[in-house]
N, C-alpha and C positions, 0 to 999 in steps of 0.2 A: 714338230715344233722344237726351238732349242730348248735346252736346259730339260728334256725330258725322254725317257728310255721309247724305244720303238715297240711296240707290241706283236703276238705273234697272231692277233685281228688284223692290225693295220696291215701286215704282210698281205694275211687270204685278201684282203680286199685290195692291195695293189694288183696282184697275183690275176682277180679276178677281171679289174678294168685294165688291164695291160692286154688281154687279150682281144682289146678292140681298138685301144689307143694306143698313143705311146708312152716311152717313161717317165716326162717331164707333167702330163695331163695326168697319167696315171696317178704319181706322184701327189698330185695336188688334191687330188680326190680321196686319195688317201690319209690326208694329212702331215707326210710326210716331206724328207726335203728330197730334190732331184739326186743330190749327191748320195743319199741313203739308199735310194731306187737302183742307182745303178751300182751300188754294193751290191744289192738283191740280185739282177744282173747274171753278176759273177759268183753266186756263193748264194745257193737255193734252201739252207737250211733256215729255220725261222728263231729268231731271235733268242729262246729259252735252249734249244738245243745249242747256241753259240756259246750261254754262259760255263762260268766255270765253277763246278762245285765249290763251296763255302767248306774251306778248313774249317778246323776248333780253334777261337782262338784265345782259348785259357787251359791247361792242364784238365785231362777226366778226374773227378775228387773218388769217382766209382772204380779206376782203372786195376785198384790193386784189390780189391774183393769181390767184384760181382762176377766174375769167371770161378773164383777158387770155391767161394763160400755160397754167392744170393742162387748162381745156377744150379749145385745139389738140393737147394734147399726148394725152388720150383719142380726140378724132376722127380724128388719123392712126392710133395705134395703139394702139388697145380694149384689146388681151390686155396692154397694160401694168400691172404689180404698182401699186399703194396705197403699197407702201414704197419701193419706188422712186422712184417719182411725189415723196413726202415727203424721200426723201435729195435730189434734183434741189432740189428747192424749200430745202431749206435751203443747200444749194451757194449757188444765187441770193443766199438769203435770211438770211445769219448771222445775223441775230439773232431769225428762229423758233424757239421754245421747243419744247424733246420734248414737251411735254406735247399741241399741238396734233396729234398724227401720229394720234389717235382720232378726231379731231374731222377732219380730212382723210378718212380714208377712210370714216366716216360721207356725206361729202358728197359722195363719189367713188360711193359705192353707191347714193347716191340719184339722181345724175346718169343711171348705166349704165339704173336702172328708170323712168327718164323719157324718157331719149334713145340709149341704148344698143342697140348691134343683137340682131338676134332670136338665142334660145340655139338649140342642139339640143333637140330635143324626145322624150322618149322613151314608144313608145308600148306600154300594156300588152296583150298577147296571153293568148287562150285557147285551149289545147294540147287538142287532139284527143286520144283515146286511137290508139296506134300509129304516130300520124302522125310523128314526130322524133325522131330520135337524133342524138346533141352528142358530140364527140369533141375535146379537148384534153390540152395537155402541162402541166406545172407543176414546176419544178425545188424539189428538196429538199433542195438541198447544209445549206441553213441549220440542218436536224433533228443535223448531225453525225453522222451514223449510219454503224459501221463494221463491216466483216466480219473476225472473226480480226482483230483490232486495225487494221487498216489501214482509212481511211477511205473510204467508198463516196460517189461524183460521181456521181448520179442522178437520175433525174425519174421522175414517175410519168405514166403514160399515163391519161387518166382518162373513163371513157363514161359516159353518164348518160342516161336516158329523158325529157322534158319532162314528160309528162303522171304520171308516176307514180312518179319521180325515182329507179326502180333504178341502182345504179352499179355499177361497174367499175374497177378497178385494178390495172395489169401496173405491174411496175417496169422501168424503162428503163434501158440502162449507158448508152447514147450518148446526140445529143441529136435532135432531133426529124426523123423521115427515114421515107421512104416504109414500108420496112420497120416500124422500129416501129410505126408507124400501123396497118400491115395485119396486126402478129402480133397487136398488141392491141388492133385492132376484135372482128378474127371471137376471138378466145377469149371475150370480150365476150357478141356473139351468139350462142356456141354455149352460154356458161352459161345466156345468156337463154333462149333454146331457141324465136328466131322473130326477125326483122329487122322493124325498121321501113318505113317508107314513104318517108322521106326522113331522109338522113344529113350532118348540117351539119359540117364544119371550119372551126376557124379560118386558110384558104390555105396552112397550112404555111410560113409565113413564114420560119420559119428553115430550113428543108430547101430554101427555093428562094435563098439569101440568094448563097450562092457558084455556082449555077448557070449557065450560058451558056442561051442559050434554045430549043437544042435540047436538051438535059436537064432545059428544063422542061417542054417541051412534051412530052418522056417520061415525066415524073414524071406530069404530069398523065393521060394516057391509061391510065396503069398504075394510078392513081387513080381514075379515070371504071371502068375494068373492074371492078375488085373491086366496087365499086357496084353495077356492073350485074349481076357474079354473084349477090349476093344482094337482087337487085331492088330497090334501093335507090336513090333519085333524090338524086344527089352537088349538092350545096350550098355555099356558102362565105358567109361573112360580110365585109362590107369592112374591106379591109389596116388596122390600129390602129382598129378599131372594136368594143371590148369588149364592151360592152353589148349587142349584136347577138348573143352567146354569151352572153348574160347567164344561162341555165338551167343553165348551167354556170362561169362564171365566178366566180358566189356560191358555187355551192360545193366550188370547190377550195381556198376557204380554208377554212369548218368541217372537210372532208378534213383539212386539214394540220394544223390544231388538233386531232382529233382522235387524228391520230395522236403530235402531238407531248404530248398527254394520257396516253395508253398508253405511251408512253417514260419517261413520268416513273414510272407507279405501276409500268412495270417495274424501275425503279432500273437500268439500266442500256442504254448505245443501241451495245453489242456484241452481236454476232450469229456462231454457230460459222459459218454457212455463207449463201450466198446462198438457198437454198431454205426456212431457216429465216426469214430475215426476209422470203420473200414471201409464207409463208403466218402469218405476223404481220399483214402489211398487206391479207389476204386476208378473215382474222378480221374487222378492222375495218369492210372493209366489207361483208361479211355481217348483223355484226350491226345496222347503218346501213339495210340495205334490209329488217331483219324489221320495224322498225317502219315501212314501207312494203308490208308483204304483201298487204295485202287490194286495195290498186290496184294493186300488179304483176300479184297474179295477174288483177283482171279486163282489166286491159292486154294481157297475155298471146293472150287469146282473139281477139284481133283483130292482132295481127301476122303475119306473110306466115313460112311457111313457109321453111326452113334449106332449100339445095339437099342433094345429096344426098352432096358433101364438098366439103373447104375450099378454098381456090385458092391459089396461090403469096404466101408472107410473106418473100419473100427477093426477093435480087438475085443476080444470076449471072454468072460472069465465069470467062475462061480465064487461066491464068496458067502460067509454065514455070519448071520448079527449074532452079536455075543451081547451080554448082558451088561455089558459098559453103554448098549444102545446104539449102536455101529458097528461101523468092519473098517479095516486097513485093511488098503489096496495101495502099492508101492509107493509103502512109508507113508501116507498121509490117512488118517483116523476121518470118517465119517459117520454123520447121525444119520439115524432113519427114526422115522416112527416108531415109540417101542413096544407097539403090536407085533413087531417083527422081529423081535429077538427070538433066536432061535431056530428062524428061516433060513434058507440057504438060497442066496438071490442070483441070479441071473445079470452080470453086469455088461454093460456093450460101454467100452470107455474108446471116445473121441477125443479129438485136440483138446478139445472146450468146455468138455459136458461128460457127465456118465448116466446113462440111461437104466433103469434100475428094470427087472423082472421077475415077476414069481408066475414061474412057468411060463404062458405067452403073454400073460396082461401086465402094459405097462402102469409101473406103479409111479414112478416119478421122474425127474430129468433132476442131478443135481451139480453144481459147477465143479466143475474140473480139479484139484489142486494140484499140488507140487511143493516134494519136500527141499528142504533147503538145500545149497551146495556143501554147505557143511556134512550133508548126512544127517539132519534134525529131522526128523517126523514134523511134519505139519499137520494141521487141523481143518478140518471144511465143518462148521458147526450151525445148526438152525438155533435159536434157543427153543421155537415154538417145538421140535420133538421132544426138550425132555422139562419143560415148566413145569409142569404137570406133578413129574417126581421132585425137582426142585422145594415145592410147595409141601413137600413131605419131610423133606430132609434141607432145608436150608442152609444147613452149616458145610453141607456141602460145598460150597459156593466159593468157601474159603479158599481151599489147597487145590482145587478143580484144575486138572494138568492144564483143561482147554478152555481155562478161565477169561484170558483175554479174545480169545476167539469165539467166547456167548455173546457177548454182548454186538448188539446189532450196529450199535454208532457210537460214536467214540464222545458222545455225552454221557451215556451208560456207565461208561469207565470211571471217567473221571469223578461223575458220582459217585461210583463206589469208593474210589479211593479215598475222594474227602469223608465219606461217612467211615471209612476204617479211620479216620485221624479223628474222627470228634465222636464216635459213640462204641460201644463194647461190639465184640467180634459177632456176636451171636444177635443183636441186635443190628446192628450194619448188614449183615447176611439178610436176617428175617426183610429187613426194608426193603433191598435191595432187589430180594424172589416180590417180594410186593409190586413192585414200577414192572417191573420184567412182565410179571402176570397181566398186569392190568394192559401193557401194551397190547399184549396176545390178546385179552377177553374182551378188549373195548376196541381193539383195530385203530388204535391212534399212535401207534410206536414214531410217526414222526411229529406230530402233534407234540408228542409229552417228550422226546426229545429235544426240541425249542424252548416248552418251559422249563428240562433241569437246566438247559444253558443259560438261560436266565438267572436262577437261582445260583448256579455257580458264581456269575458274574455279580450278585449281589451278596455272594458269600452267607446263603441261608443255606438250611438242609431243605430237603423238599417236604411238605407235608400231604403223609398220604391220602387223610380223609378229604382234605380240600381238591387232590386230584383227582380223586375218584367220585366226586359231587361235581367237578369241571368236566371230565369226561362222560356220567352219567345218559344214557340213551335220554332224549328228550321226552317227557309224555307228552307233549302235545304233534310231537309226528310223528305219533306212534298209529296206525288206522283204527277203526274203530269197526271190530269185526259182531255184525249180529246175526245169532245163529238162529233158525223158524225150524221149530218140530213138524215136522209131518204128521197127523194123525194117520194111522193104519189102516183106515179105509183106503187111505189114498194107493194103497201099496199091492190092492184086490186087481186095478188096472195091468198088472205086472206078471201077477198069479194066472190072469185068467180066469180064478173061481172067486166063490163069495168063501170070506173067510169064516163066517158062518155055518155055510156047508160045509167047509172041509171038516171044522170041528165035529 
């Protein structure tokens, strides 16, 4: 058509119908003119080969430093940024214009693809059925997600299949440690319902970060076995080499979209309880593997056999209650009952829990803690183990390191604090082991929780005798036990003889 360039299509396709017709039909079919056709004709080359390079046509502003100065400055050291490169040179160079900082790192990228050293290369793999299993961590503090209004600092543990991309997701409190590793491999496998052939980590990088290297080299044996209980050939990818976990590293982020998707359409990222939000995150990805069903399940048929139970997800450690009425275990103080002071207990410490033992009988399960980032000792406190002594020494209560960690609900608190502003020390204590006890002795800690927030809210103190007349066991549903004596005759049935005789 006039007034427009010929292309180097419109050529193959004259090129093509030329070979049946001739130039002028060809030509039209092409949408070309005849006079064009038979330039083609005479001069076979296609239109972009005929053109002629495009001079410069303004001065290079680069011409007199980027050979003398920007080139040494890439051959010592390559991974240098383009805008650095560009601040340095105008340092030098005040009177380079910003405008040239495009026109610089055009020439810096053409440099690196002419002379530049070789990248990483990454090579694509095809996944056997059964052969691999990928196991990573990925933190989700950024979702904001909180239990009963208090915010939850967590990561999700995340398993994934190469070949048929089932997944898996425990939620983590801590952060990445042999433990969680091993509660939420095998819960992993035991949904699957069969083990892979080889099971990849990413080295646990953080879980070996503070280790000395005999704690690694525990770590890692304690690692190789669970492996081996479920016939699994332990693997790892090189330390800061993502992409090496790449079958899982893509998608931990649709994961986290995912679920930060389901946060929204649920309008709200509170949760009553922790077992409420992990079969939320449960949900997700359930419904993530059904549109994987038909490769899981033929996946399925060629994975290795579950042994015949699970192996240890815990770590285990002795420890001895002191007379403070607890023990520390990595930095965080716990209570126990203070029958046991003096005991040296038997602890099995999971993600979540630590299971307590003196000798083989379990004595209690008690929640997890975790000391702060700062290095603060933290506290995991019952009040019901030390009320008892409380009621002996009230004034305790005062200076109590693990003072704000007694109290059960955060009316308790505040109670106290107001009764430290309106009555003397030792009186505000005395009351304060009073509400505390009665919680314990009459089993209403949330009951009498609702009336101090009442009373706060009406700015009274609370009175003890009228709570303790409120909470009072009922007598009228109380049963009404009557007890019938036997006379002793009755007892001769039993003997076989007469009591008479025997005498």
């Amino acid at each position: 058509m006039p007034g427009r360039h010929v292309t180097d299509h419109q050529m193959r396709l004259y090129m093509t119908f030329r070979q049946t017709d001739g130039p002028a039909v060809s030509a039209a079919k092409a949408s070309i003119s005849t006079a064009t056709a038979y330039r083609f004709e005479q001069d076979h080359r296609p239109p972009s080969a005929k053109a002629e390079p495009r001079g410069r046509r303004r001065p290079d502003p680069l011409v007199s430093f980027f050979d003398a100065e920007v080139v040494p400055m890439l051959s010592a050291a390559p991974e240098l940024r383009a805008v650095a490169i560009f601040e340095e040179m105008q340092r030098r160079h005040p009177d380079l214009p910003d405008g040239t900082r495009r026109t610089l790192e055009r020439r810096i990228r053409s440099w690196r693809a002419l002379h530049g050293a070789n990248q990483e290369v990454i090579f694509r793999q095809i996944h056997e059925p059964g052969r691999m299993g990928l196991s990573d961590f990925t933190d989700m503090a950024d979702l904001a997600v909180t239990i009963a209004g208090v915010r939850l600092d967590h990561r999700l543990y995340h398993f994934r299949l190469a070949y048929s991309g089932f997944a898996h997701a425990h939620v983590i409190l801590g952060g990445e440690s042999y433990v969680a590793l091993a509660e939420g491999l095998q819960n992993a496998l035991w949904a699957l319902g069969g083990a892979p052939h080889e099971h990849r980590s990413d080295s646990l990088s953080a879980a070996f970060r503070n280790l000395d290297s005999d704690a690694r080299e525990d770590l890692t044996r304690r690692y190789d076995a669970l492996c081996l209980h479920y016939g699994m050939e332990p693997t790892r990818n090189n330390r800061g080499v993502a992409h090496e976990n790449g079958s899982i590293e893509g998608p931990h982020g649709h994961l986290k979209k995912a679920v930060e998707d389901a946060l929204l359409m649920r309008g709200t990222r509170d949760f009553v309880d922790l077992a409420g939000y992990r079969l939320f995150i449960d949900e997700i990805v359930s419904r993530k593997n059904a549109h994987h069903a038909k490769r899981i399940a033929a996946e399925r048929i060629v994975l290795q056999q579950l042994p015949g139970q699970r192996t240890c997800a815990h770590e285990e450690t002795i420890v001895t209650v002191t007379s403070s009425g607890g023990f520390t275990l990595k930095k965080v103080f716990y209570t126990v009952p203070s029958r046991l002071i003096g005991h040296r207990l038997r602890v099995r410490l999971y993600d979540d829990r630590l299971e307590l033992f003196i000798g083989a009988t379990l004595l209690m399960t008690l929640a997890r803690g975790r000391a702060a980032t700062t290095g603060k000792h933290a506290h995991v406190v019952d009040y019901r183990h030390v009320i008892h002594a409380l009621r002996r020494k009230p004034m305790a209560l005062l200076n109590l390191v693990y003072r704000d960690q007694l109290f059960p609900r955060d009316a308790y608190r505040l109670t106290f604090d107001r009764l430290l502003e309106q009555l003397s020390d030792r009186a505000a204590c005395r009351l304060m082991v009073d509400l505390l006890a009665l919680a314990h002795d009459r089993g209403c800690e949330a009951d009498l929780a609702a009336q101090l927030t009442d009373d706060l809210a009406a700015v009274r103190l609370p009175d003890i005798a009228a709570l303790r007349t409120r909470f009072a066991p009922d007598p009228a549903s109380l049963p009404e036990v009557v007890v019938h004596l036997m006379p002793l005759i009755a007892y001769e049935a039993l003997l076989g003889t007469d009591i008479g005789e025997a005498a």
